[in-house]
PDBQT receptor file of N, H, CA, C and O in Angstrom, charges set to zero:
ATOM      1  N   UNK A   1    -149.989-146.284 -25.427  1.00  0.00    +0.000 N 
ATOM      2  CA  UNK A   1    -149.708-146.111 -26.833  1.00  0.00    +0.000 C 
ATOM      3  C   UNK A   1    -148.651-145.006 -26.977  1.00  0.00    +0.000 C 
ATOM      4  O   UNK A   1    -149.001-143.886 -26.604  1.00  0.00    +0.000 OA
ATOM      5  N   UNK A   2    -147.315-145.170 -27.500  1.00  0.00    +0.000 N 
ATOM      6  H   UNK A   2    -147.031-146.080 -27.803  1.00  0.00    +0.000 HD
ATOM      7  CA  UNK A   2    -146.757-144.011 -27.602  1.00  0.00    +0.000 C 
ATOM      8  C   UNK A   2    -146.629-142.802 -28.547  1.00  0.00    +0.000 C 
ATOM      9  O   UNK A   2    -147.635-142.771 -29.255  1.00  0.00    +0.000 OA
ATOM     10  N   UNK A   3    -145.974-142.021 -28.770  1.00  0.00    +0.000 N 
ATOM     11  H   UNK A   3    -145.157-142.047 -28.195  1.00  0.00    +0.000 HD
ATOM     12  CA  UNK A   3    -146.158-141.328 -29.557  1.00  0.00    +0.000 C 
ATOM     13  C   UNK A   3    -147.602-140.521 -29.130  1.00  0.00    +0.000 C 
ATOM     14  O   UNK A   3    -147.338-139.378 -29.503  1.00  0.00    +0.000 OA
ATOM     15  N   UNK A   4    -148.600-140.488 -28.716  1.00  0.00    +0.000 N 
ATOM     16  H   UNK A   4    -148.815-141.416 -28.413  1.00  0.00    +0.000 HD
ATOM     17  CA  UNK A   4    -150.420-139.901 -28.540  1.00  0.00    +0.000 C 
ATOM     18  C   UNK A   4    -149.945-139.007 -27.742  1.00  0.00    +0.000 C 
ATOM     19  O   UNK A   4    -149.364-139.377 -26.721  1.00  0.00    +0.000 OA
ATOM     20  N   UNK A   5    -150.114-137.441 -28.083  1.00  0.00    +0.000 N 
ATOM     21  H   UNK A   5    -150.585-137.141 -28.912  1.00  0.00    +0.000 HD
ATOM     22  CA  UNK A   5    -150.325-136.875 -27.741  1.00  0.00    +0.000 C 
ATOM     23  C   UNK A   5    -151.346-136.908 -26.574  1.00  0.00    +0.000 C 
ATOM     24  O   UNK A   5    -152.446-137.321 -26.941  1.00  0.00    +0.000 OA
ATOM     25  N   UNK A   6    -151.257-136.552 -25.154  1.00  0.00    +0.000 N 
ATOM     26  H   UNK A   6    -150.363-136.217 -24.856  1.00  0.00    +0.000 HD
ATOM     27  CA  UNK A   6    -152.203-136.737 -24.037  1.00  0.00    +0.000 C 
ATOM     28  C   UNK A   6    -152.459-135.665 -23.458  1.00  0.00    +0.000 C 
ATOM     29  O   UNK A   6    -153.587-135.737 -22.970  1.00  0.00    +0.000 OA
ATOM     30  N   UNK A   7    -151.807-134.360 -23.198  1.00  0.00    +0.000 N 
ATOM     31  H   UNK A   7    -150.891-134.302 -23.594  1.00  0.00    +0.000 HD
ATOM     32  CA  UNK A   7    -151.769-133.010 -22.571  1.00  0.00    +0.000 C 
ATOM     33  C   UNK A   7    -151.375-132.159 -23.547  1.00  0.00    +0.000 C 
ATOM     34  O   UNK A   7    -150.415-132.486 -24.244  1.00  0.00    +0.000 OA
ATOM     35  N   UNK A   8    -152.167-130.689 -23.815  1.00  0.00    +0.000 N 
ATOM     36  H   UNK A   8    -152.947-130.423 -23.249  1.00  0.00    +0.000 HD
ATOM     37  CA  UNK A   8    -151.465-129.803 -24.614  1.00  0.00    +0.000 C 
ATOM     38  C   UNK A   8    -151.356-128.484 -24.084  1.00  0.00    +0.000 C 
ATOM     39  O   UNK A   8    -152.255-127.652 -24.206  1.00  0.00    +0.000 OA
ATOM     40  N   UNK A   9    -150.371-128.292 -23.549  1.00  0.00    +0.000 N 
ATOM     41  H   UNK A   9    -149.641-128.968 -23.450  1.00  0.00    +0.000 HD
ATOM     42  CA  UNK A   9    -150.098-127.235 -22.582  1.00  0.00    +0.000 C 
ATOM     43  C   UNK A   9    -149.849-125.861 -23.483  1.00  0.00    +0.000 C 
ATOM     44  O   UNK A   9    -148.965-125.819 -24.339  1.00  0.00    +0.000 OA
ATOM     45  N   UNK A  10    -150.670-124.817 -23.212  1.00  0.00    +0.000 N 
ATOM     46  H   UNK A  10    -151.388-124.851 -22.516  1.00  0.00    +0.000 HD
ATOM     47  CA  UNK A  10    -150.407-123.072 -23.841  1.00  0.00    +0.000 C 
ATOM     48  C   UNK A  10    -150.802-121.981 -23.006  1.00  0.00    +0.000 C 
ATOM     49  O   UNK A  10    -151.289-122.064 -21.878  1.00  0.00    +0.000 OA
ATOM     50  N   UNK A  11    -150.525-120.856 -23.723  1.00  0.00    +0.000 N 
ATOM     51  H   UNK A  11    -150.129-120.788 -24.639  1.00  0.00    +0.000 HD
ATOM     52  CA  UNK A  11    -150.623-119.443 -22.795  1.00  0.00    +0.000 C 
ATOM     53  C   UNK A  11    -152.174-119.386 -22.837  1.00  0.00    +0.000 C 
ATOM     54  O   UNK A  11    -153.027-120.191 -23.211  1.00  0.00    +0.000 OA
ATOM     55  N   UNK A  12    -152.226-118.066 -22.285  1.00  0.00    +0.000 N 
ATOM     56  H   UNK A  12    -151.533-117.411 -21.981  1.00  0.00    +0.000 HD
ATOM     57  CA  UNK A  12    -153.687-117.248 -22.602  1.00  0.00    +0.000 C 
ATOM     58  C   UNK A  12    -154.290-117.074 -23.807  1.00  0.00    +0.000 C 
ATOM     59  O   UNK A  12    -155.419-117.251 -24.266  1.00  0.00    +0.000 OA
ATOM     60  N   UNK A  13    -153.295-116.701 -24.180  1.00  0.00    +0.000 N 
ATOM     61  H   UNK A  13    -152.378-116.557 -23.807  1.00  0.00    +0.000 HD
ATOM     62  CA  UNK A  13    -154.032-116.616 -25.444  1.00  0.00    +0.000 C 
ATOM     63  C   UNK A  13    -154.535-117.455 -26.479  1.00  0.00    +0.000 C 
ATOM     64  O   UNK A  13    -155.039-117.008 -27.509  1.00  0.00    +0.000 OA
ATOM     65  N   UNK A  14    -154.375-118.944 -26.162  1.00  0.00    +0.000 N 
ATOM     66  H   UNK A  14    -153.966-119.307 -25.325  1.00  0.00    +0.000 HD
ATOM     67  CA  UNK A  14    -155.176-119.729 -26.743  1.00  0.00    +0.000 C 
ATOM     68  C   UNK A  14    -156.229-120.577 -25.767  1.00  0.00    +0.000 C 
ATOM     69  O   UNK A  14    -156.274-121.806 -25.709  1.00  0.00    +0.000 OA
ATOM     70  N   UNK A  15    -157.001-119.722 -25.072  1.00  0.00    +0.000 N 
ATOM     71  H   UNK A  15    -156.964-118.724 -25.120  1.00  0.00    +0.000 HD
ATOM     72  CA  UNK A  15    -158.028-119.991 -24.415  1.00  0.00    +0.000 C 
ATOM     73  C   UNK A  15    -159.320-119.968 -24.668  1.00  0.00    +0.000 C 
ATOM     74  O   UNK A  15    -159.917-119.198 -23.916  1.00  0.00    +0.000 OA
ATOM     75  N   UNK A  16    -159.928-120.467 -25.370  1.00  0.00    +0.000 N 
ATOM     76  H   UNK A  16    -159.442-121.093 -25.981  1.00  0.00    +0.000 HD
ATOM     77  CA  UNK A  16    -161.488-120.609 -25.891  1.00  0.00    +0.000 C 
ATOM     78  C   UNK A  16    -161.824-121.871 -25.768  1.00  0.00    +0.000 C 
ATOM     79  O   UNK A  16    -161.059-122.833 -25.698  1.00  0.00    +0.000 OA
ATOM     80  N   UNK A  17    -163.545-121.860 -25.730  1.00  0.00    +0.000 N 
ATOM     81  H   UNK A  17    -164.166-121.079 -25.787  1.00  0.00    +0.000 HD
ATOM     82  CA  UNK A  17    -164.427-123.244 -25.037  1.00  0.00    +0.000 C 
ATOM     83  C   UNK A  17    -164.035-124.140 -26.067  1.00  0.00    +0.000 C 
ATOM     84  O   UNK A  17    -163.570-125.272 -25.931  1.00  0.00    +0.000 OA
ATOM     85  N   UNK A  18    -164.367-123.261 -27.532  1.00  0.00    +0.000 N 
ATOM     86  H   UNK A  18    -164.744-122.341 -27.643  1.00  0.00    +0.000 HD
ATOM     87  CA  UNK A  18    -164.204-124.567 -28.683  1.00  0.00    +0.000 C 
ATOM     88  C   UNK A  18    -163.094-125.414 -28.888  1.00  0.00    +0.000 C 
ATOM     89  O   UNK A  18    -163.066-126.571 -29.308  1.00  0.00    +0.000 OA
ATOM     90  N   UNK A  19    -161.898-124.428 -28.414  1.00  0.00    +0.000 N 
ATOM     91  H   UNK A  19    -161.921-123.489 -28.073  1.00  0.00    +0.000 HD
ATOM     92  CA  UNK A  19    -160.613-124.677 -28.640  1.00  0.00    +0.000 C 
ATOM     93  C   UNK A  19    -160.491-126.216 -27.472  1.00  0.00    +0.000 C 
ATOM     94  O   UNK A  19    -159.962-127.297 -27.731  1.00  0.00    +0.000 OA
ATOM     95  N   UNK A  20    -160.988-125.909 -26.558  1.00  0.00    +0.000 N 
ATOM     96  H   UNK A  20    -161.417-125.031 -26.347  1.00  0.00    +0.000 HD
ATOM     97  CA  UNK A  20    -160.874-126.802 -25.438  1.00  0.00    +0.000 C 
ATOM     98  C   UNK A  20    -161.583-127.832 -25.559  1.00  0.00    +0.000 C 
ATOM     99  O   UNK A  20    -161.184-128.944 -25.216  1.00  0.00    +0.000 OA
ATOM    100  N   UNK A  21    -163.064-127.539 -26.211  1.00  0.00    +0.000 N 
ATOM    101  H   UNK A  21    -163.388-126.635 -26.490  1.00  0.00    +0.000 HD
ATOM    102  CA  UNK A  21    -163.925-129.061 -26.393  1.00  0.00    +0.000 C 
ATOM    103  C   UNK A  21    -163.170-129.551 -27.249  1.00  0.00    +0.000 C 
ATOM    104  O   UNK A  21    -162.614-130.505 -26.703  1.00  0.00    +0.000 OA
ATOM    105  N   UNK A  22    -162.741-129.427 -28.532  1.00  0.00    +0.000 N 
ATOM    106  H   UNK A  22    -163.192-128.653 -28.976  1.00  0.00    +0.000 HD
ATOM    107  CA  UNK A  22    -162.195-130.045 -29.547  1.00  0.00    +0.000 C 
ATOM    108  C   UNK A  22    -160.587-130.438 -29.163  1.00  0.00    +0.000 C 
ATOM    109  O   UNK A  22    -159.653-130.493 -29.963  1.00  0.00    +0.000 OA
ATOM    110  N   UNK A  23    -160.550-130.649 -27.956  1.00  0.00    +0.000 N 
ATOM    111  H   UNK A  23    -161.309-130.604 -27.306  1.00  0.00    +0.000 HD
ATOM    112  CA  UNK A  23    -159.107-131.043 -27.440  1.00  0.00    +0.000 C 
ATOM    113  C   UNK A  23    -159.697-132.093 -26.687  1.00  0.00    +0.000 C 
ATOM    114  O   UNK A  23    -159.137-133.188 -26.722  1.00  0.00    +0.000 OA
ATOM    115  N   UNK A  24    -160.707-131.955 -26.027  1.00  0.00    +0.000 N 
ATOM    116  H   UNK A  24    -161.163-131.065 -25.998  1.00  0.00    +0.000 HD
ATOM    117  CA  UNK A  24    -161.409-133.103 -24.898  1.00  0.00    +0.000 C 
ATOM    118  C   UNK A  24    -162.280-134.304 -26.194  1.00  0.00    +0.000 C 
ATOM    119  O   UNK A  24    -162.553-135.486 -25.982  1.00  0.00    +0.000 OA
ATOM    120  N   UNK A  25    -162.507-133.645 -27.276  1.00  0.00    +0.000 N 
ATOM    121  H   UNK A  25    -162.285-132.685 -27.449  1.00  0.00    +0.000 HD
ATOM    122  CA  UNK A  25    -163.065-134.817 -28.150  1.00  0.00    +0.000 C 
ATOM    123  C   UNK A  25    -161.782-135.555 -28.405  1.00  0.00    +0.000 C 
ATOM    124  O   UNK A  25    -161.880-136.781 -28.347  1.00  0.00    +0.000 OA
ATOM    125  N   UNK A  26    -160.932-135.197 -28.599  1.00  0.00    +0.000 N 
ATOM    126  H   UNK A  26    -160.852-134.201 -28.647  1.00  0.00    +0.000 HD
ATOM    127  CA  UNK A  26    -159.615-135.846 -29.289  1.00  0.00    +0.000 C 
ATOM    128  C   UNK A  26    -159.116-136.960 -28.300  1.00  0.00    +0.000 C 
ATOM    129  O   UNK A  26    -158.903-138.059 -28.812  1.00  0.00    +0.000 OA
ATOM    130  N   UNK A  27    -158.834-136.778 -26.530  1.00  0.00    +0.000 N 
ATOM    131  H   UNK A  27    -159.007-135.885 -26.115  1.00  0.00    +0.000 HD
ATOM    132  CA  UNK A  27    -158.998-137.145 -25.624  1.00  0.00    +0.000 C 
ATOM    133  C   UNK A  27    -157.304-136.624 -25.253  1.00  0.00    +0.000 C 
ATOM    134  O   UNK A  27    -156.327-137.344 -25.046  1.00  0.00    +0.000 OA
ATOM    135  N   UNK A  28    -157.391-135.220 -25.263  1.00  0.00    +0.000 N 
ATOM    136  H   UNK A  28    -158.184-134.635 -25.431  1.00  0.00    +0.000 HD
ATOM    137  CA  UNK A  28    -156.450-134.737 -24.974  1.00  0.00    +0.000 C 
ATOM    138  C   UNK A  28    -156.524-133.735 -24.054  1.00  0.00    +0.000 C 
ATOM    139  O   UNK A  28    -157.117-132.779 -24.552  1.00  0.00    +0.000 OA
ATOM    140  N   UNK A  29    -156.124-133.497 -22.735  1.00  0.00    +0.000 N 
ATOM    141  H   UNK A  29    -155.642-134.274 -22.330  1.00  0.00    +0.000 HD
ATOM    142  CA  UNK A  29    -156.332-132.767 -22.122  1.00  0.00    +0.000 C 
ATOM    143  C   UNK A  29    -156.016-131.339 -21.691  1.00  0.00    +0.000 C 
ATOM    144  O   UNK A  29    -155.028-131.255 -20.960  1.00  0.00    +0.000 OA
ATOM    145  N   UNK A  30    -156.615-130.243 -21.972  1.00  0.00    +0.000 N 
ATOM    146  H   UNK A  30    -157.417-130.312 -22.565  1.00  0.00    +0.000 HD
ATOM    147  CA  UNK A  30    -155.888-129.006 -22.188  1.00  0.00    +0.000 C 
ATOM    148  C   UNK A  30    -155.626-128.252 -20.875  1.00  0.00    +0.000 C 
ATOM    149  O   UNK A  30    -156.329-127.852 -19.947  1.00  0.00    +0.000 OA
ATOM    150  N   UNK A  31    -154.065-128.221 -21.249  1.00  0.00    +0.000 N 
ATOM    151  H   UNK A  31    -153.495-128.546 -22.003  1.00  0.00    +0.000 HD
ATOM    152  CA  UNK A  31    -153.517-126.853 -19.965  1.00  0.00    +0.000 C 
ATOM    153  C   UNK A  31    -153.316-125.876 -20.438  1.00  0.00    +0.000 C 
ATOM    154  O   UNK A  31    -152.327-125.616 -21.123  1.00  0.00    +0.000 OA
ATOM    155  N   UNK A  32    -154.499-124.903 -20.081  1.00  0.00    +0.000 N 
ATOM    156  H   UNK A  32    -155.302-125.114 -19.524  1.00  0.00    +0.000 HD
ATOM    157  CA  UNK A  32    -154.503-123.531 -20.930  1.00  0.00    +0.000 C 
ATOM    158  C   UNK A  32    -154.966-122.522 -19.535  1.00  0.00    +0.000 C 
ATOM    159  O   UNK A  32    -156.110-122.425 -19.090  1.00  0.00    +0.000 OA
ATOM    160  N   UNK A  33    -153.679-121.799 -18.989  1.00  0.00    +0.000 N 
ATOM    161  H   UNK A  33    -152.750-121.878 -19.350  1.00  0.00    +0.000 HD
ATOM    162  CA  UNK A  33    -155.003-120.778 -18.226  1.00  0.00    +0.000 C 
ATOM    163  C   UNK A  33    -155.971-119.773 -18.326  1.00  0.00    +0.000 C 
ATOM    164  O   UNK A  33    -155.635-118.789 -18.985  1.00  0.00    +0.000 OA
ATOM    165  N   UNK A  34    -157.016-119.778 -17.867  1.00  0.00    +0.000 N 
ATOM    166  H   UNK A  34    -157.289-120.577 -17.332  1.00  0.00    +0.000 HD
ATOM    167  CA  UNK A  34    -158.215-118.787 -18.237  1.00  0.00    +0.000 C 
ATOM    168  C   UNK A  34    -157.522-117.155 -17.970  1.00  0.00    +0.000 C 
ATOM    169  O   UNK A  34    -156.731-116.692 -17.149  1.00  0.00    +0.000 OA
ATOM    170  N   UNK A  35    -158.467-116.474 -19.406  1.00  0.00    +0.000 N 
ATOM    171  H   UNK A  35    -159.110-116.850 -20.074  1.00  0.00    +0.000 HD
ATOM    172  CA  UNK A  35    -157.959-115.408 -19.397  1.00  0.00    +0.000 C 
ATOM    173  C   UNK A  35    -158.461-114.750 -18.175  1.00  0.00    +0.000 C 
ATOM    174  O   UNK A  35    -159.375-115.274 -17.539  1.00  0.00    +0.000 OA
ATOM    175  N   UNK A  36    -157.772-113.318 -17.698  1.00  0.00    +0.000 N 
ATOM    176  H   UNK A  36    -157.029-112.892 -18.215  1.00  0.00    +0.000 HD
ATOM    177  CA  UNK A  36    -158.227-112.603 -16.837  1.00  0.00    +0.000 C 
ATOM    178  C   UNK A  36    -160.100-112.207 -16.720  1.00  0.00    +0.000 C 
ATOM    179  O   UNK A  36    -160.615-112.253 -15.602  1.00  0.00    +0.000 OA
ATOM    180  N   UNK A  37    -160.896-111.871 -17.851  1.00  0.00    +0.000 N 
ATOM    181  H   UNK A  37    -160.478-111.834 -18.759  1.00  0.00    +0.000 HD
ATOM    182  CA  UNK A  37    -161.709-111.521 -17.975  1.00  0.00    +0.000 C 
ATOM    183  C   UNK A  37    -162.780-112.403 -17.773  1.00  0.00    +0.000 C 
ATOM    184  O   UNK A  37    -163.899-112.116 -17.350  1.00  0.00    +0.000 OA
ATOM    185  N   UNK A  38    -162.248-113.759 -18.189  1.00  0.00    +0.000 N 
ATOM    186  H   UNK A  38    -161.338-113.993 -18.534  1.00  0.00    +0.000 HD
ATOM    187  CA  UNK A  38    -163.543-114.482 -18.354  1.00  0.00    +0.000 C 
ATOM    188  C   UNK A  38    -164.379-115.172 -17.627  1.00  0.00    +0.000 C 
ATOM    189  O   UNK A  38    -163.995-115.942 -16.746  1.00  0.00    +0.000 OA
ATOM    190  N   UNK A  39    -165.762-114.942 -17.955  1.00  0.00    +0.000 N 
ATOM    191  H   UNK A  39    -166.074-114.316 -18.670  1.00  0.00    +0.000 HD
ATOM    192  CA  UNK A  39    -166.868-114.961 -17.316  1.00  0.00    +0.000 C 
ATOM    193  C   UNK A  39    -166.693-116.588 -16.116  1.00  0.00    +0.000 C 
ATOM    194  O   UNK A  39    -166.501-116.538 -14.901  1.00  0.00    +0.000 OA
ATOM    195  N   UNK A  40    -166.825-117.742 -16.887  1.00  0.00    +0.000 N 
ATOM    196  H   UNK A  40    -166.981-117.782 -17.874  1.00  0.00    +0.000 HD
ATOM    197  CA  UNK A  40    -165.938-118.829 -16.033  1.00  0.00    +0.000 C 
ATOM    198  C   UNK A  40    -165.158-119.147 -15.635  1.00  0.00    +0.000 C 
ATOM    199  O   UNK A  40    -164.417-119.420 -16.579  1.00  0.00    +0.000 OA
ATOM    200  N   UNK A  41    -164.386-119.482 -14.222  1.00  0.00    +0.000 N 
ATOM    201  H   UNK A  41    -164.988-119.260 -13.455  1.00  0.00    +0.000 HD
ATOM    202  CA  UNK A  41    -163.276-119.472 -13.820  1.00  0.00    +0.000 C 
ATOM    203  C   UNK A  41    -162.706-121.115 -14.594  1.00  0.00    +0.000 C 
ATOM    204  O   UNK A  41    -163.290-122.180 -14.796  1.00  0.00    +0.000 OA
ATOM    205  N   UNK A  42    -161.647-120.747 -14.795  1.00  0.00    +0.000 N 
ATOM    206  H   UNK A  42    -161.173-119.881 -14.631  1.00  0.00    +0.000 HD
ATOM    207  CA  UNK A  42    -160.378-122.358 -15.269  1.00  0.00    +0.000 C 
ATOM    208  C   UNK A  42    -159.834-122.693 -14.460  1.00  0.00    +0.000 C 
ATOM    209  O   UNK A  42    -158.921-122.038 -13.958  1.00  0.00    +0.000 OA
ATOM    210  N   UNK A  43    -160.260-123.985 -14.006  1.00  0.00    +0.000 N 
ATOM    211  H   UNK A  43    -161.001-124.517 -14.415  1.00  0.00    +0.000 HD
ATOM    212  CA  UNK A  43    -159.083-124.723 -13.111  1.00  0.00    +0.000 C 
ATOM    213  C   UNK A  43    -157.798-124.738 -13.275  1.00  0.00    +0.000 C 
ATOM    214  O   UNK A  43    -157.562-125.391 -14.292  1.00  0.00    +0.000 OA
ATOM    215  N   UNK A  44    -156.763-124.320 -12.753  1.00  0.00    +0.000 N 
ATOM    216  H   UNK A  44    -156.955-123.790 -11.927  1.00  0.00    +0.000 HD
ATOM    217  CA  UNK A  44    -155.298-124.364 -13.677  1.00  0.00    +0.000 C 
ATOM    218  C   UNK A  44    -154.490-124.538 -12.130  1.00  0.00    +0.000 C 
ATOM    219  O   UNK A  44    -154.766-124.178 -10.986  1.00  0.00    +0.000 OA
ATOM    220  N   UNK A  45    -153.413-125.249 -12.725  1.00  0.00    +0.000 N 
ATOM    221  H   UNK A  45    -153.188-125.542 -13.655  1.00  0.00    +0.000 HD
ATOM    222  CA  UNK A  45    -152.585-125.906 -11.478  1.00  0.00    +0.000 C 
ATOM    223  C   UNK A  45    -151.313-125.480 -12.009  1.00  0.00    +0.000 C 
ATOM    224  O   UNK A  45    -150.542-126.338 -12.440  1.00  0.00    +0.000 OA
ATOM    225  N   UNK A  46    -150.836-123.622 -12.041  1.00  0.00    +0.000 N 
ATOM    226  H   UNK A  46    -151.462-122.925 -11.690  1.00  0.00    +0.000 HD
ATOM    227  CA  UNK A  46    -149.561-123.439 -12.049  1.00  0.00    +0.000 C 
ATOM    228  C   UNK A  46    -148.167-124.396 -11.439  1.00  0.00    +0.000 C 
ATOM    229  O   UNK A  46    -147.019-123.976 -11.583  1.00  0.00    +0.000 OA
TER     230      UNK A  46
């Protein structure tokens, strides 16, 4: 389908769970790397 948004690639600073579930409901997949601090590590493929 074109035009559908499929990946939404950002910095750190838009890294939160909600931010991320509500990207995986949409069926969009988020490239966001995990901040330094946080408790779960993020898979991220610089």
């Amino acid at each position: 389908m074109p035009g559908r948004i499929r990946r939404l690639s950002a910095e750190k600073g838009y890294d939160a769970d909600w931010l991320r579930a509500d990207l995986r409901k949409s069926g969009i997949t988020p490239i966001i790397p995990g901040k330094r601090g946080r408790k779960s590590r993020i898979r991220h493929n610089k």
